[in-house]
N, C-alpha and C positions, 0 to 999 in steps of 0.2 A: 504493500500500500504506500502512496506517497504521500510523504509529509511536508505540506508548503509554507506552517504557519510560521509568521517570524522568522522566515528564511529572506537572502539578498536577493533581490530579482534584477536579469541580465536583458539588456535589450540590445537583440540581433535583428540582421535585414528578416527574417524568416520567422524569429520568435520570439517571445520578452516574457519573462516568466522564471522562478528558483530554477537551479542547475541539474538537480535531481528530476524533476519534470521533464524537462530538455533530455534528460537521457531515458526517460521512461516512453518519450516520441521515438526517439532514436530506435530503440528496440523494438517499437511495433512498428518500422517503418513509415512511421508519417509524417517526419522529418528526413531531408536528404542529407547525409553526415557530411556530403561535400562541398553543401554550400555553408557548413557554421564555420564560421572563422575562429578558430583557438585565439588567434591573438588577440581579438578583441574579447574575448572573455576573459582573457588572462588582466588584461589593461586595468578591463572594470573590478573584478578583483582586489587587483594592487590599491586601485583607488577608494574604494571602497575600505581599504586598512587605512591610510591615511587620514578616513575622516571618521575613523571607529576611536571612542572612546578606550574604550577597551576591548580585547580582542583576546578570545577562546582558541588555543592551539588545537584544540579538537574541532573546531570549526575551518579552521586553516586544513586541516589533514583531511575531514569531509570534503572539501574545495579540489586537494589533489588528487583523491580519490576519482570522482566522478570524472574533474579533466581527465585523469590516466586513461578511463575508462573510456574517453570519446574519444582522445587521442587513438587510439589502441584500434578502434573500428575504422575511423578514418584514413590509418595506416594505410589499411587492409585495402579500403577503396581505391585508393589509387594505386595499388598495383596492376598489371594489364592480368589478364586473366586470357591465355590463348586454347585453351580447352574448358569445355562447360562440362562443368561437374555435377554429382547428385548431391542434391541440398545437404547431404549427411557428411560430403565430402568435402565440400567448400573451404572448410578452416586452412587458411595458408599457415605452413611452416613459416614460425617467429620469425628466423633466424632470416628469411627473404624479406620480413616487412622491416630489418632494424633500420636500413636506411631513411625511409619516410616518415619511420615514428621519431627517429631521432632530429629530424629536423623542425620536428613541432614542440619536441620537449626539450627543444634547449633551451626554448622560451621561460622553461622553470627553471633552472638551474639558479636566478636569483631568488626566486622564491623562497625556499626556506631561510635565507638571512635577511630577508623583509620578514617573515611569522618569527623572527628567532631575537630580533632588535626591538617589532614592536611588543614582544610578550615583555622582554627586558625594560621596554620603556613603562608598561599598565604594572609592574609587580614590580619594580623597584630590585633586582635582582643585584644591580652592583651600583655605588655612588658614582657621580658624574667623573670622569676622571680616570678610577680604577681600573686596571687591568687584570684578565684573569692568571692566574700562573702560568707561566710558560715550563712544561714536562722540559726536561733534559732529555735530548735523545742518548740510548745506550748504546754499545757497539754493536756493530752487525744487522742495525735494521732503518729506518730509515721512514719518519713520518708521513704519511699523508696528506697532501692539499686537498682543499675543499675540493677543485678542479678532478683530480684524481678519484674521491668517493662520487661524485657526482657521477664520474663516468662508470662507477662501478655498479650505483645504485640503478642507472640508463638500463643497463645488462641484465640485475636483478629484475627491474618490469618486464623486459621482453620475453625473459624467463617464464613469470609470471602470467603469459599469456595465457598459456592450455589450460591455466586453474580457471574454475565458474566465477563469472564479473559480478557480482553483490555490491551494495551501498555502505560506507563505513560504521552510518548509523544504525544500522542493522547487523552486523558484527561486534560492535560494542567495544571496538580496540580504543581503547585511551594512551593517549601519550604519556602522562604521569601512570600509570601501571608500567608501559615501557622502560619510565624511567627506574623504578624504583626495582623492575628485574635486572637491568644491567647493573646497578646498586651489589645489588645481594652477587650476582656471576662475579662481579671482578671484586670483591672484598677480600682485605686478606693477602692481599697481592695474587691473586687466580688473575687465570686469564681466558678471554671466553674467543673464541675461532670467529670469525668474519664469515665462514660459510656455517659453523653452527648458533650465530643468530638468524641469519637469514636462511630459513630452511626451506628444502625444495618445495615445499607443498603449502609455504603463505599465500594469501591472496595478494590482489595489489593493493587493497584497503589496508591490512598487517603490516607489507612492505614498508607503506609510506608513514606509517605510525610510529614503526622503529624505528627508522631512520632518520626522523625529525628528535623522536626521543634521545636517537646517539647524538646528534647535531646540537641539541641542546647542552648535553652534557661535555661535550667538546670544550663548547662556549662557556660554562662555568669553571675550565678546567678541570674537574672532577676526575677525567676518563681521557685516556690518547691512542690512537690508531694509526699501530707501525705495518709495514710489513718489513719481511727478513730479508735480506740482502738476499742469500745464498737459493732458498727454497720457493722467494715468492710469497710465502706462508703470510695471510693480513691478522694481525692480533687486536684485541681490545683491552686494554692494562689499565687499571685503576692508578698503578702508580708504575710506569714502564723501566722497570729498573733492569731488566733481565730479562733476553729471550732465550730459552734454550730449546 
């Protein structure tokens, strides 16, 4: 069932209406996915944080949820299709659509440090000024740029294709549970795998839950994500003193 009350409403050449709606046209095909423009919903979005008092990371994650989700059809559109297939057969292999989805989501890549500056600005997270800790890199491994998870995280959706598309607020994934499991995994000095948070069988709602939730805790220093020289291997260390 969808839920529109007290939701942002987007106005496109074709439709104006919350985001969850637009994909619920989507799917019954009454909307053509190739005529919505991603970028302008992404615009209105961003702008839409700018003049929000205060702003819900769970509604920011709702937001990439849904684009993923249209993103991810539209992909699919524009590939050529030179044999007709049986409806049951249609789904294109991921790995042929990463180029056209990547070119619509790269429009998000600042996205989460726009949901991650304004949550910092509504909850007072650090005085004007302050910086977070900067980890000491250890030997043999070698931090992460945001540039670098960004692109890891591209990988993880495309991944995440073959799972069934659901709505965030219907899975129930919160970002503060996120936070507070990555908390408990790396305490202690543990260290938790890059491919065992991200497990093969999350949705893209999950996906993009955790991965705002690691983003966050990045930004408060709390948590740093190396990978290892030698193996490749990406870790998550509470406090990265040692990789063995």
């Amino acid at each position: 069932m969808i839920t529109t009350t007290n939701q942002q409403s987007y106005s496109l050449d074709t439709f104006e209406g919350p985001l969850d709606f637009l994909w619920y046209l989507v799917q019954k095909n009454e909307i053509d996915i190739y005529e919505i423009a991603i970028q302008d919903i992404t615009a209105q979005f961003l702008s839409h944080l700018d003049q929000a008092m205060e702003l819900s990371m769970d509604k920011g994650a709702e937001f990439l949820s849904v684009a993923a989700s249209l993103m991810l059809v539209k992909s699919r559109s524009l590939l050529p299709q030179e044999t007709l297939l049986d409806e049951e057969e249609q789904e294109l292999d991921p790995k042929f659509a990463i180029i056209h989805q990547l070119v619509d989501y790269c429009k998000f890549k600042g996205l989460a440090k726009a949901l991650s500056d304004k949550e910092e600005e509504a909850q007072g997270f650090f005085h004007r000024g302050v910086r977070p800790p900067v980890l000491e890199k250890p030997p043999g491994v070698e931090h992460l740029s945001l540039e670098e998870l960004s692109g890891m995280f591209e990988e993880l959706i495309v991944r995440a294709a073959d799972n069934p598309i659901s709505l965030i607020h219907e899975e129930e994934w919160r970002i503060s549970d996120k936070i507070r499991y990555l908390r408990r995994q790396t305490e202690g000095g543990q260290r938790l795998s890059f491919k065992q948070l991200f497990s093969i069988n999350m949705s893209r709602g999950e996906l993009i839950v955790t991965f705002l939730a690691l983003l966050e805790l990045m930004k408060l220093g709390g948590i740093g994500v190396v990978q290892e020289t030698e193996t490749g291997e990406v870790w998550i260390l509470s406090q990265p003193d040692q990789v063995q």
